[in-house]
C-alpha positions in Angstrom: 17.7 -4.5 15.9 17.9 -1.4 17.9 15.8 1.9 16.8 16.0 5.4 16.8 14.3 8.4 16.5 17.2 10.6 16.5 18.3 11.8 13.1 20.0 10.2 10.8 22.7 11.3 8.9 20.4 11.3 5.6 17.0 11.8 4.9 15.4 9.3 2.9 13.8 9.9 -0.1 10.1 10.9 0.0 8.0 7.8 -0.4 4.8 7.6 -2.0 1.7 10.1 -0.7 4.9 11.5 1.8 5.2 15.3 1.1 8.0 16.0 4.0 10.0 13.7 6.0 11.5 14.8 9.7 12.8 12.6 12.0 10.8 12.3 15.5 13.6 13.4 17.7 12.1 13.5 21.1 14.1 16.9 22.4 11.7 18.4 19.6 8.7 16.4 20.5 8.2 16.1 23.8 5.0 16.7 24.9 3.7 16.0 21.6 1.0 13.0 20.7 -0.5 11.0 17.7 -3.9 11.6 17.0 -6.0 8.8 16.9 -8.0 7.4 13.6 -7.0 7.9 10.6 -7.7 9.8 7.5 -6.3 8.7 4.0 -7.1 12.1 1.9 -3.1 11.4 0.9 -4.3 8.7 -1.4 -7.6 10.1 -2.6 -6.3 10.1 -6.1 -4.5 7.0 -5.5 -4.4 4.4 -8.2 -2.8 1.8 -6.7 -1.5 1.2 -3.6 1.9 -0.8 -2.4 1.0 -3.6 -0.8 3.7 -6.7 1.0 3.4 -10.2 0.0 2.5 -11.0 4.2 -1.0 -9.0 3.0 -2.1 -10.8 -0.4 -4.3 -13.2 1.5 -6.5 -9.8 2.8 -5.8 -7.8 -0.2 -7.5 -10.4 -2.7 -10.7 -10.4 -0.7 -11.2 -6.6 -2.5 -8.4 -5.7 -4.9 -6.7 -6.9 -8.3 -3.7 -7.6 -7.2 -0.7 -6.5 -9.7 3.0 -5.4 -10.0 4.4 -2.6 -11.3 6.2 -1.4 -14.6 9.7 -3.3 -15.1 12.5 -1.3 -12.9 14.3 -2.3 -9.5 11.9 -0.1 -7.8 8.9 -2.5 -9.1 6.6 -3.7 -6.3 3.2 -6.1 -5.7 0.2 -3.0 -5.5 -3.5 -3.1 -5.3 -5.6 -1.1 -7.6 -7.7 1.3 -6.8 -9.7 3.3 -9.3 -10.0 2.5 -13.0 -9.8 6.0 -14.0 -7.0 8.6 -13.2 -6.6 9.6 -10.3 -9.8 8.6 -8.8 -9.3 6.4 -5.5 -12.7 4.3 -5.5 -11.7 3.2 -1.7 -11.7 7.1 -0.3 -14.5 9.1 0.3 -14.9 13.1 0.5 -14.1 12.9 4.1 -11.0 11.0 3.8 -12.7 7.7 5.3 -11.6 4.2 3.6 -14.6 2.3 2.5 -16.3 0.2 5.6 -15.1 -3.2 5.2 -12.7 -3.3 2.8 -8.9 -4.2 4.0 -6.8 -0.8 4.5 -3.2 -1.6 3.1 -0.1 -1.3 5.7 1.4 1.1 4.0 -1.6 3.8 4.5 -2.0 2.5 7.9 1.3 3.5 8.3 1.5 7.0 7.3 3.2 9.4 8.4 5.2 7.4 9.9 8.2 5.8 7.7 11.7 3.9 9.1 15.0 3.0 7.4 18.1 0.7 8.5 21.1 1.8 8.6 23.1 -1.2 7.6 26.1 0.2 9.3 24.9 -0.6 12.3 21.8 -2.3 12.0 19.8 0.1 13.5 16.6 1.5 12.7 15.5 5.4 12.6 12.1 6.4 12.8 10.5 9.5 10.4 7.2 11.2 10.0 5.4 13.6 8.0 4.6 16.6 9.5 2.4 17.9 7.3 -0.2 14.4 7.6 -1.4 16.4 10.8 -1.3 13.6 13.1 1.7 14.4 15.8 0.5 17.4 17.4 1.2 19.3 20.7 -0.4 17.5 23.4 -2.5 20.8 24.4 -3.9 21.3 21.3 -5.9 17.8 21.0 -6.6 15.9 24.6 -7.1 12.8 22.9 -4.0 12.1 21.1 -1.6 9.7 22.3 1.7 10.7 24.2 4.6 9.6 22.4 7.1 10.0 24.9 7.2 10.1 29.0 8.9 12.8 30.6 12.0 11.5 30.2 12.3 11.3 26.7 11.4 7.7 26.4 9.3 6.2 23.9 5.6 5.5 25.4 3.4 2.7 24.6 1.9 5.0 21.2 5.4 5.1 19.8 6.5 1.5 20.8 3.4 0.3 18.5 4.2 3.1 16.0 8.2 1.2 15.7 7.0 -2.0 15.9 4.4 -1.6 12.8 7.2 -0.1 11.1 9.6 -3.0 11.8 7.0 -5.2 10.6 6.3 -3.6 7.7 10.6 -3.3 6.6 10.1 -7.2 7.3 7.7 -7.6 4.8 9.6 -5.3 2.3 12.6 -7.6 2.7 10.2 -10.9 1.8 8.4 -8.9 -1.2 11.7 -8.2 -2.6 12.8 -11.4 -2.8 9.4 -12.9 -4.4 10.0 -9.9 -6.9 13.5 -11.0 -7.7 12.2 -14.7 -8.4 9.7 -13.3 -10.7 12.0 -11.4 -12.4 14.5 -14.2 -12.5 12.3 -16.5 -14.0 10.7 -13.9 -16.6 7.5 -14.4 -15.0 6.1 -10.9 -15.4 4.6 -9.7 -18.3 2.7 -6.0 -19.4 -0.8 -6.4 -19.2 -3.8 -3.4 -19.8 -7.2 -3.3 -19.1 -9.7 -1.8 -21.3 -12.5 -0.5 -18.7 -16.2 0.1 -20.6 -17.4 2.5 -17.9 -20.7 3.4 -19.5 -21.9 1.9 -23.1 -19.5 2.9 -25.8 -17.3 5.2 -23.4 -13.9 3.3 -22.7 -10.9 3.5 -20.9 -7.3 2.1 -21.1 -5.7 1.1 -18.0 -2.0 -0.1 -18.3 1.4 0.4 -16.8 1.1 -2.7 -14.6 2.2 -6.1 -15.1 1.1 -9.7 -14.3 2.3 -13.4 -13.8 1.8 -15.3 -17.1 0.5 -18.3 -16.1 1.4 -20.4 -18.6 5.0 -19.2 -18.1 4.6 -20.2 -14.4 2.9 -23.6 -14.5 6.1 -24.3 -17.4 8.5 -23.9 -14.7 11.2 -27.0 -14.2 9.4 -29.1 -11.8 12.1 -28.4 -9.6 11.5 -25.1 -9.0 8.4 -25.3 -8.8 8.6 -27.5 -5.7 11.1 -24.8 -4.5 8.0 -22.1 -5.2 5.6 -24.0 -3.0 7.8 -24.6 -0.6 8.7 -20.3 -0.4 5.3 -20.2 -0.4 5.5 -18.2 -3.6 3.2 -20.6 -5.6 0.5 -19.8 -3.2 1.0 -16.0 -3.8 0.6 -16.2 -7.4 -2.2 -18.7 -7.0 -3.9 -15.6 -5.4 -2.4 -12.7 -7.6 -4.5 -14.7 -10.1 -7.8 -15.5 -8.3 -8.0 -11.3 -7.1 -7.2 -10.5 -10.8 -10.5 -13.3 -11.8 -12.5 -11.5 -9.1 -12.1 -8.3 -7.9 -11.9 -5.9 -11.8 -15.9 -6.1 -11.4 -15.9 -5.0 -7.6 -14.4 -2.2 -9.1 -16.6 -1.6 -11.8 -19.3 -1.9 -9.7 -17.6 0.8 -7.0 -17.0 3.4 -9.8 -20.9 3.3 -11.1 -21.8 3.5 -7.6 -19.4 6.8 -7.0 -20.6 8.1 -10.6 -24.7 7.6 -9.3 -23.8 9.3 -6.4 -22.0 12.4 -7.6 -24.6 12.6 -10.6 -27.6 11.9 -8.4 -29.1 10.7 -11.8 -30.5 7.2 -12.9 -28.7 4.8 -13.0 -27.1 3.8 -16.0 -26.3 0.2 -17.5 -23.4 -1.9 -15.4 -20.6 -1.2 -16.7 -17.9 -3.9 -18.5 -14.7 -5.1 -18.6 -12.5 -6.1 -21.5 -8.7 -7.2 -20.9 -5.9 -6.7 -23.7 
């Protein structure tokens, strides 16, 4: 599949955390870089995250894993906070938290790319506003994205192939989502969060796999799951939904000590609906 940074005849739709799209056409941007590291303030009030089916091995080790509401735009996403708009996994300085696995699609902002079907080719957006493509005099250290020519360097080539990966994995997660939905797998699940003693919180407007539902699957398909490798993915949707609500718990008391700078209350607990 060939790719391009030329513009396309239509700009995409914004994607989540995107508040511009341009494409990176390289008579515009030459002599212009991407700064190195990264800084996810977009999704500070982030509540979930998208994440691909390729990342629900890494994902579990730290999030509960869910999907969203029932629509055609309904995706696998990790949660991050279990209040509104509270992203446990982004501090004041726009750091993730050490450790913990940054989702591909934050590791790809700003940059976004769409096929054209047409033609089967591939063109290449940012967001100009992230802060990250910059003149090349105005920050030494940032990355050249194209040679004097007008030709992608090694920074962009990584850029599109990230990209590329990442449209690969869209194309596997939407067909795991169509077998859930085929088989009426999903169901609307909420959460009710005791963040302190007697002060609660609902948290809904996801959905899960019901597991009875799954595990009454014609044998058949079944073998047809495991063999997709779909089994295995709702065998870990499961265990990050058995494991990771408390990790969260226990991040929000931790914020809530720190921005208090109180003592420390009792643990908090989790009660699910």
């Amino acid at each position: 599949m060939q790719t391009s940074s030329t513009q396309a005849s239509t700009p995409p739709p914004l994607p989540l955390f995107y508040r511009e799209l341009q494409p990176l056409d390289p008579q515009r941007y030459l002599g212009h870089g991407v700064r190195t590291g990264q800084n996810f303030t977009a999704a500070a009030k982030a509540n979930a995250v998208p994440l691909g089916v390729s990342e629900f091995p890494w994902a579990s080790r730290h999030y509960p894993i869910v999907f969203g509401p029932e629509g055609p735009g309904s995706i696998p996403v990790a949660i991050t906070a279990v209040v509104e708009g509270r992203n446990l996994f982004v501090d004041a300085h726009g750091a993730w938290e050490p450790g913990v696995y940054v989702p591909g699609y934050l590791r790809r902002y700003p940059f976004w790319a769409r096929v054209d079907e047409g033609v089967q080719q591939a063109h290449l957006w940012f967001d100009p506003q992230a802060g990250y493509v910059v003149p090349l005099q105005d920050d030494s250290a940032a990355r050249p994205l194209f040679d004097f020519r007008g030709q992608p360097n090694a920074a962009l080539n990584e850029i599109v192939q990230f990209c590329l990966q990442c449209l690969q994995d869209e194309f596997a997660t939407a067909q795991f989502m169509a077998a859930l939905t085929r088989e009426r797998l999903l169901v609307d699940r909420q959460a009710r969060i005791e963040l302190s003693p007697g002060r609660f919180y609902e948290l809904g407007g996801f959905r899960t796999v019901d597991a009875e539902a799954f595990h009454r699957l014609p044998e058949a398909t079944l073998a047809q799951w495991v063999r997709n490798g779909w089994a295995a993915l709702v065998a870990v949707h499961h265990w990050s939904l058995a494991h990771n609500w408390q990790q969260l718990l226990a991040l929000h008391h931790r914020m809530e000590q720190q921005q208090q700078q109180g003592p420390a209350v009792a643990g908090p607990a989790l009660h699910h609906a």
